[in-house]
C-alpha positions as CSV (number, residue, x, y, z in Angstrom):
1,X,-78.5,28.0,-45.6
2,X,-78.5,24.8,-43.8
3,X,-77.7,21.6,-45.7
4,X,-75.0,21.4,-48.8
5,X,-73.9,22.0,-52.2
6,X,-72.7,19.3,-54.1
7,X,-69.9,21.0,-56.3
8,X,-69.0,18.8,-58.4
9,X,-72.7,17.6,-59.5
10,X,-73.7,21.2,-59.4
11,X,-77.0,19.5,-57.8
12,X,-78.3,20.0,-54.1
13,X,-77.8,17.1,-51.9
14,X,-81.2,17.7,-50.1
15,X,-84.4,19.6,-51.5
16,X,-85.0,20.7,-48.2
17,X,-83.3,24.2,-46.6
18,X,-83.8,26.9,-44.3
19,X,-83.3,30.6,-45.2
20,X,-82.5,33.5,-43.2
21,X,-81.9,37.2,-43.9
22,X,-79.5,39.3,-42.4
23,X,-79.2,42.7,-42.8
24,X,-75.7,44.1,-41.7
25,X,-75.8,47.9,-41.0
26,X,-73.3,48.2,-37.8
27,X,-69.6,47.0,-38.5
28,X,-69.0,47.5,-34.9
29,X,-68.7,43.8,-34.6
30,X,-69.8,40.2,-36.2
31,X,-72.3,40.4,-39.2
32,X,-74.5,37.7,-37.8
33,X,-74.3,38.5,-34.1
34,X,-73.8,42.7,-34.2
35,X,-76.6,44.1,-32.0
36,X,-77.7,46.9,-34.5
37,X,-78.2,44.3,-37.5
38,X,-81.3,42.9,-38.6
39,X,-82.6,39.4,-39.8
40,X,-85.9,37.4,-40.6
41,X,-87.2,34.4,-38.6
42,X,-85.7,31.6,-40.6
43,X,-88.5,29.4,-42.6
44,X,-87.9,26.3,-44.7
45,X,-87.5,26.2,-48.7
46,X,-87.9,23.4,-50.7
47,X,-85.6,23.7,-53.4
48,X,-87.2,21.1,-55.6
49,X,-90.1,23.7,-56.8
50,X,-89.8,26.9,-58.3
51,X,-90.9,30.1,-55.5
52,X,-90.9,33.1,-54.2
53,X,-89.9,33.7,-51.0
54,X,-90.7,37.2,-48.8
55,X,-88.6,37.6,-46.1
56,X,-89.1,40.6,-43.6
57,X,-86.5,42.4,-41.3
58,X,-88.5,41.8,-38.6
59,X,-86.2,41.7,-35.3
60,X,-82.9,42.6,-34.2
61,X,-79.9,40.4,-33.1
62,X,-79.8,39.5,-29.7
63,X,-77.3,40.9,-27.7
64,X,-74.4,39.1,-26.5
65,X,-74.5,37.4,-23.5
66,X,-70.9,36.3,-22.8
67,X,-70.1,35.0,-19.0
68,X,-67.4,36.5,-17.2
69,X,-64.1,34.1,-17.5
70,X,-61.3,35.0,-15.0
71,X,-59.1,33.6,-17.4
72,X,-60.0,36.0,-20.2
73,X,-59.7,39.8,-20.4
74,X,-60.6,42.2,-22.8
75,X,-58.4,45.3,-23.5
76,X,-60.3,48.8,-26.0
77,X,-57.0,50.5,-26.5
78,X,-56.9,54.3,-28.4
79,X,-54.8,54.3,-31.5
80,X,-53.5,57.6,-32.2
81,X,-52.1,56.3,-35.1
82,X,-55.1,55.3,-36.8
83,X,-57.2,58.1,-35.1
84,X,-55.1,60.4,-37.0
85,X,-55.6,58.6,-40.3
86,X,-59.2,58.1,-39.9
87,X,-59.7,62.3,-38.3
88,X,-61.7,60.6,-35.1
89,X,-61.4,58.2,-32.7
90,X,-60.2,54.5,-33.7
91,X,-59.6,51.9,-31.0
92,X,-57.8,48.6,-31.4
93,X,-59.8,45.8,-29.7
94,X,-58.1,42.7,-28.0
95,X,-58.8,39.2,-25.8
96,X,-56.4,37.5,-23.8
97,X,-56.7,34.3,-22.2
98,X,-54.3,33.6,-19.6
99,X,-53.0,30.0,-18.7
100,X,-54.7,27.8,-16.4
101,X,-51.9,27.9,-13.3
102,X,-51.4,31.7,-13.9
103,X,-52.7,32.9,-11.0
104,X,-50.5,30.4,-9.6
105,X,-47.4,31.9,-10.9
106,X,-48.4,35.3,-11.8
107,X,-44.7,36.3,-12.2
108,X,-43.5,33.6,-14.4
109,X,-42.5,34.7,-17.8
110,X,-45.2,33.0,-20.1
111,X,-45.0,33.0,-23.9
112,X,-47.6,35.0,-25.9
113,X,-49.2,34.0,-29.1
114,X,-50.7,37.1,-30.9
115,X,-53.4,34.9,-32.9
116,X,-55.3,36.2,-35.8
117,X,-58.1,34.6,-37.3
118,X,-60.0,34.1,-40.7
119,X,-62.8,36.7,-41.2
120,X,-65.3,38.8,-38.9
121,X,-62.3,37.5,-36.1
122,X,-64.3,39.0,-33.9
123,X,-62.1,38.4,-30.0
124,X,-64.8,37.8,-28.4
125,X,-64.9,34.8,-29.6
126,X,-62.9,33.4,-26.7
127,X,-65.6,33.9,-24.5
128,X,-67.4,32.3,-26.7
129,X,-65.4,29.1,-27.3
130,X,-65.0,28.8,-23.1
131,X,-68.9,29.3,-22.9
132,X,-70.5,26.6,-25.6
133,X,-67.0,24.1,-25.8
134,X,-67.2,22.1,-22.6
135,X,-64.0,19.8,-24.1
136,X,-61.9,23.0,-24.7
137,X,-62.7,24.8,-21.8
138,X,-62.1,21.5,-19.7
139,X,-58.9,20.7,-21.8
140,X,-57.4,24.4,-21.2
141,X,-57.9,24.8,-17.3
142,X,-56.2,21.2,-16.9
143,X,-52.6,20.4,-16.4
144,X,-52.3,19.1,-19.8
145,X,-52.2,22.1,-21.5
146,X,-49.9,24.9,-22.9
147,X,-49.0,27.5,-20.4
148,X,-49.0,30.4,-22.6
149,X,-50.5,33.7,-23.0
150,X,-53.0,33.5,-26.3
151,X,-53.6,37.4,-27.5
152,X,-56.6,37.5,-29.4
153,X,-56.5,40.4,-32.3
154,X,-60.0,41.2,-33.4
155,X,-60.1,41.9,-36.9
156,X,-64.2,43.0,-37.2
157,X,-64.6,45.9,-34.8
158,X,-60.9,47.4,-35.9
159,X,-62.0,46.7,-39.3
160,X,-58.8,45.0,-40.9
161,X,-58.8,41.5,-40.9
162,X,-54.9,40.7,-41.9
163,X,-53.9,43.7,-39.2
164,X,-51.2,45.2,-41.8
165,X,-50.8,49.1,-42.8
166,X,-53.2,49.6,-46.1
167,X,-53.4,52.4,-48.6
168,X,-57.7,52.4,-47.9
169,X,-57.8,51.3,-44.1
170,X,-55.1,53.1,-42.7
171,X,-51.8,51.7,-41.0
172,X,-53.1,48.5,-39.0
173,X,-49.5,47.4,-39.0
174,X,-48.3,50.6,-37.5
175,X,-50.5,50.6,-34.9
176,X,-50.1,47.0,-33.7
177,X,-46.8,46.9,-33.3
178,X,-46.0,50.6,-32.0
179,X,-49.1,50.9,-30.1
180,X,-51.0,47.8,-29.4
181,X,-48.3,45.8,-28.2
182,X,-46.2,48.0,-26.6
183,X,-49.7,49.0,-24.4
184,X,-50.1,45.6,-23.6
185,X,-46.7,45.3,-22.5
186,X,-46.3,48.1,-20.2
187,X,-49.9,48.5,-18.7
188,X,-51.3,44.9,-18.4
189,X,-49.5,43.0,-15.8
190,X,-49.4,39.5,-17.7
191,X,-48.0,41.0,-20.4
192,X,-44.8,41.7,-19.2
193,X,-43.3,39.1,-21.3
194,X,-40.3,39.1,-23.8
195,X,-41.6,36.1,-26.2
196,X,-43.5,36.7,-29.0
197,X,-44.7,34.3,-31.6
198,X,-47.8,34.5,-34.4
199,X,-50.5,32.1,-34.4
200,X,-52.9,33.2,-37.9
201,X,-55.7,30.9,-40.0
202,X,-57.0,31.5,-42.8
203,X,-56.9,35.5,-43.6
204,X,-55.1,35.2,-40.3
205,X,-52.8,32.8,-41.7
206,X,-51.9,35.2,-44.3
207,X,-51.7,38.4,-42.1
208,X,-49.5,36.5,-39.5
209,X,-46.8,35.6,-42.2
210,X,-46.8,39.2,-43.4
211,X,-46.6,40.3,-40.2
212,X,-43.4,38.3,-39.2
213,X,-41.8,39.2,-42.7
214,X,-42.2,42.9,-42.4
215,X,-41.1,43.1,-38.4
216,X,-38.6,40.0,-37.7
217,X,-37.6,41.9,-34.8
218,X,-40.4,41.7,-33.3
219,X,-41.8,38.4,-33.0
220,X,-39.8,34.8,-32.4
221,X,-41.8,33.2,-35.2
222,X,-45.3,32.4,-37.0
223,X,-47.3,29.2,-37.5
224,X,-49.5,30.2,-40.7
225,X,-52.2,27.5,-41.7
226,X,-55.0,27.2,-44.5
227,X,-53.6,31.4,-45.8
228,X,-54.9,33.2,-48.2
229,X,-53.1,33.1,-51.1
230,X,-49.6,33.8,-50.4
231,X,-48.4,34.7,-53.9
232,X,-51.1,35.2,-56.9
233,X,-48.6,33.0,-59.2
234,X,-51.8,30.3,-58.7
235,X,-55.0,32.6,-56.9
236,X,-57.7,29.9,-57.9
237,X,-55.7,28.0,-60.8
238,X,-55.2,31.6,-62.2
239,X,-52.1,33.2,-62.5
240,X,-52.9,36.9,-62.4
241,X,-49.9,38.2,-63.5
242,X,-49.9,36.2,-67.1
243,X,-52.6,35.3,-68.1
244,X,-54.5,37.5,-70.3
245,X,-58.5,37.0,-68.8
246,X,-59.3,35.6,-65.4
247,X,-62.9,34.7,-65.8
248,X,-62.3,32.7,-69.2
249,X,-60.0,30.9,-66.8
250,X,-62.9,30.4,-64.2
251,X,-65.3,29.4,-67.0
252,X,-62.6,26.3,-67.9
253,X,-63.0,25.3,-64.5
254,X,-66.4,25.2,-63.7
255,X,-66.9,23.6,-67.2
256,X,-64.1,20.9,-65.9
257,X,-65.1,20.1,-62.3
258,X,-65.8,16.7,-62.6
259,X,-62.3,16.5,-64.5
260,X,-60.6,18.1,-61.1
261,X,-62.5,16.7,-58.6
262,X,-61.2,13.2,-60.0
263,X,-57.4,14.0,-59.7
């Protein structure tokens, strides 16, 4: 919906909204922009009388239209890792956006930051960012910034977000490290380059630290921001592993909110 919530009033700031539906049925990508999934047109509710609202599935997303960046390439790479613990094909998805003077200096060694966003990371939002953010796309072909290698690991159409081996979506963290990055390494031209660091937000930012605990050797170092919970001493003013109910503890805190939102 557009508009807010007011969470510590528990009232809407405006009576006036709009509504869409999406329906996601491909996981092949992003939930709002996949190309198989459907959605409504999007009509106005007024929040300030009681309704009901019928929305129909009544067209399908449009495809993407990305324009072709020199800067950025995009790399489908087979995993026999996770193709043999899914039985059939799996492919790890990537974007990389080179530096502004690299075709300049196409032989200089360039660090590379694997970056791993929140969720639906889909990579393709590079092209994205380059296409609608005028700033940012100015900003990253000019002199002032970074010469670095930014890897992109999509987290939507390889279906783990945090990109670490897991007993229900097979060994992400295998794969990435034995596979992924040694492909990138050995076949791709500008990624012939010995220094690694992690770049992670949100579920990204909790994935990136895992990922530089559980393979040191591998990457320099990781800048983790806004994580999901690291430890679950304190998962939403909860501390799973003492106390005795979870949703009495949730039911303090909404009761409370005014109480918190004052401290």
């Amino acid at each position: 919906m557009e508009q807010g919530w007011n969470y510590f009033t528990g009232k809407s700031t405006i009576n006036t909204y709009y509504l869409q539906v999406l329906w996601q049925q491909s996981f092949d990508g992003f939930a709002i922009t996949g190309e198989d999934n459907l959605r409504s047109h999007k009509v106005q509710v007024d929040l300030s009388t009681s309704q009901t609202i019928k929305m129909t599935l009544s067209e399908k997303n449009q495809r993407w239209n990305l324009t072709e960046q020199p800067h950025i390439k995009y790399e489908k790479l087979k995993s026999d890792t996770l193709s043999s613990w899914w039985n059939k094909p799996m492919h790890e998805h990537v974007g990389v956006l080179l530096p502004s003077q690299y075709f300049k200096n196409p032989k200089k060694e360039y660090p590379i930051y694997y970056y791993i966003g929140g969720g639906d990371s889909d990579c393709r939002y590079l092209s994205l960012t380059m296409d609608r953010s005028k700033e940012f796309a100015d900003w990253w072909m000019s002199d002032d910034a970074p010469q670095i290698i930014i890897v992109y690991l999509d987290g939507t159409q390889n279906r783990n977000f945090y990109h670490l081996d897991s007993e229900n979506l097979g060994p992400h963290g295998e794969s990435l490290i034995n596979e992924v990055i040694p492909s990138l390494k050995t076949n791709t031209e500008e990624h012939k380059r010995p220094k690694l660091d992690l770049l992670g937000m949100l579920t990204g930012g909790y994935g990136s630290l895992a990922l530089q605990l559980f393979y040191p050797e591998t990457f320099n170092g990781v800048y983790c921001y806004s994580p999901d919970p690291i430890s679950f001493t304190n998962c939403l003013y909860t501390n799973i592993y003492e106390d005795s109910n979870y949703f009495l503890r949730l039911v303090w805190i909404h009761k409370n909110v005014q109480w918190i939102g004052s401290n």
